[in-house]
C-alpha positions as CSV (number, residue, x, y, z in Angstrom):
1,X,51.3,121.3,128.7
2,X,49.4,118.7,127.3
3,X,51.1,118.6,123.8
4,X,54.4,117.8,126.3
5,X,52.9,115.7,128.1
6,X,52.3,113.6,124.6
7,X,55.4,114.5,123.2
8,X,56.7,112.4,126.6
9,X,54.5,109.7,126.2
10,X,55.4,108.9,122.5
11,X,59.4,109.5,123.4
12,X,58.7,106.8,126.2
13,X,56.7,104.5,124.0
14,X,59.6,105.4,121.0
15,X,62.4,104.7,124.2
16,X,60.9,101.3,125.1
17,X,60.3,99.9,121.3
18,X,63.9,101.0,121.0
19,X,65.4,98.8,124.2
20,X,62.9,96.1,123.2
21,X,64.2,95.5,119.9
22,X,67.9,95.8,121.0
23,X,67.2,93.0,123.7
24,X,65.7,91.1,121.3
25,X,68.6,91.9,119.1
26,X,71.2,91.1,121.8
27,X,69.1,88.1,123.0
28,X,68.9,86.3,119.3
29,X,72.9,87.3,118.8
30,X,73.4,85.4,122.2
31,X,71.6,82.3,120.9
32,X,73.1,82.1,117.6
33,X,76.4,82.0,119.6
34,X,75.6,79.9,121.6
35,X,74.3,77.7,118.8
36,X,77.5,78.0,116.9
37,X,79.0,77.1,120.3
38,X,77.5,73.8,120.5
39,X,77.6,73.1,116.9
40,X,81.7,73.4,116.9
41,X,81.3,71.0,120.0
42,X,79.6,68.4,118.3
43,X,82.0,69.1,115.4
44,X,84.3,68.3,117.7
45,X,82.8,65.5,119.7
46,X,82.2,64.2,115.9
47,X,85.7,64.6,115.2
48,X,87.4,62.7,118.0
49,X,85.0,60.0,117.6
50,X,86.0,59.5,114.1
51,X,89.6,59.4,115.1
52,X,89.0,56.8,117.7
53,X,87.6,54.9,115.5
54,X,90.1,54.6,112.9
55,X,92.9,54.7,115.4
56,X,90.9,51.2,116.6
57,X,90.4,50.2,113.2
58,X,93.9,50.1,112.8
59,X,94.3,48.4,115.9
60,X,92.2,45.8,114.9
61,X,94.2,45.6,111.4
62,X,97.2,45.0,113.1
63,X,95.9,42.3,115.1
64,X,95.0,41.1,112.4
65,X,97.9,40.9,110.6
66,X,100.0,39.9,114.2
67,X,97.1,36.7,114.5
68,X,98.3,35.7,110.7
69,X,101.7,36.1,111.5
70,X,101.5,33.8,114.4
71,X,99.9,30.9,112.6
72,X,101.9,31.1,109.7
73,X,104.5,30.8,112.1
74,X,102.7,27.7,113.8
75,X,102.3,26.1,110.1
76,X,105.6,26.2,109.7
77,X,106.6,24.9,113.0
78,X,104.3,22.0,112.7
79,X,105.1,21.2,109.0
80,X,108.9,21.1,110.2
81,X,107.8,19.2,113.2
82,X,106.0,16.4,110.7
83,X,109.3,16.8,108.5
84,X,111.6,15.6,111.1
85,X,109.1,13.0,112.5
86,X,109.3,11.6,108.9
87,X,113.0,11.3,109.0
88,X,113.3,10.0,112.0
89,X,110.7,7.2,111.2
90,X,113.0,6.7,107.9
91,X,116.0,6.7,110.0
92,X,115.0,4.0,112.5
93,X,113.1,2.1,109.6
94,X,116.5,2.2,107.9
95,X,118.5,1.1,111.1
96,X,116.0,-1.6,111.6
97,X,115.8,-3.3,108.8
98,X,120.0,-3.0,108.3
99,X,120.3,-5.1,111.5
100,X,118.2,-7.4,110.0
101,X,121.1,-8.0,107.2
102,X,119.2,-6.5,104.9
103,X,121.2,-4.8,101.7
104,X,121.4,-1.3,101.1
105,X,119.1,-2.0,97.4
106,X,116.7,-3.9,99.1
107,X,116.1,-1.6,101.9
108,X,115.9,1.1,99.6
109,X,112.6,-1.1,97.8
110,X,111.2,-2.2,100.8
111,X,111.1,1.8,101.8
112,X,110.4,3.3,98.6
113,X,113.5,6.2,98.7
114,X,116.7,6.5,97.2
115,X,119.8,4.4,97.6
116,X,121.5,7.6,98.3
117,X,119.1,8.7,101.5
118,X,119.4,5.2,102.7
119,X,123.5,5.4,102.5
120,X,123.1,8.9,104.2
121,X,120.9,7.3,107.4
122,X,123.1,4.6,107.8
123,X,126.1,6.7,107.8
């Protein structure tokens, strides 16, 4: 009775070792999930965060290259804006100094351009 009575014992003792290490088994394979879990989420998260960032990187660039645009566009308004200022000064210096009886030569001189620009302002 008593040998059974042992035998028992160490089949309990042998029963709970046994369920012990498969919780623990079952416990650390439940962690390391988890753990791979959060590690493809921050994968992820990691991810996304790079595509944000290029997608506004590439926002940016094209800002940039819209803001160039726009005052190349300006510098060429403004630079056509001074040309016709200049011809219109020449124009009304022209006109001017014709009504003054002044020839074609000499108003060509006094303005430092070309006979032919003068002939075409008076025209």
């Amino acid at each position: 009775l008593h040998e059974e009575w042992l035998r028992a014992q160490r089949t309990e003792v042998a029963l709970k070792e046994k369920y012990k290490k498969q919780y623990i088994t079952e416990k650390l394979a439940k962690e390391s999930a988890l753990r791979a879990i959060q590690q493809e989420r921050q994968a992820k998260e990691q991810e996304r965060q790079a595509k944000e960032q290029e997608r506004q990187a590439k926002e940016q660039e094209r800002q940039a290259k819209e803001q160039e645009r726009q005052a190349k566009e300006q510098e060429r308004q403004a630079k056509e804006q001074e040309r016709q200022a200049k011809e219109n000064i020449q124009r009304r210096s022209v006109l001017t100094l014709k009504k003054m009886g002044l020839s074609n030569d000499e108003i060509a001189q006094a303005l430092n351009i070309s006979l032919a620009e003068v002939e075409t302002e008076i025209i």
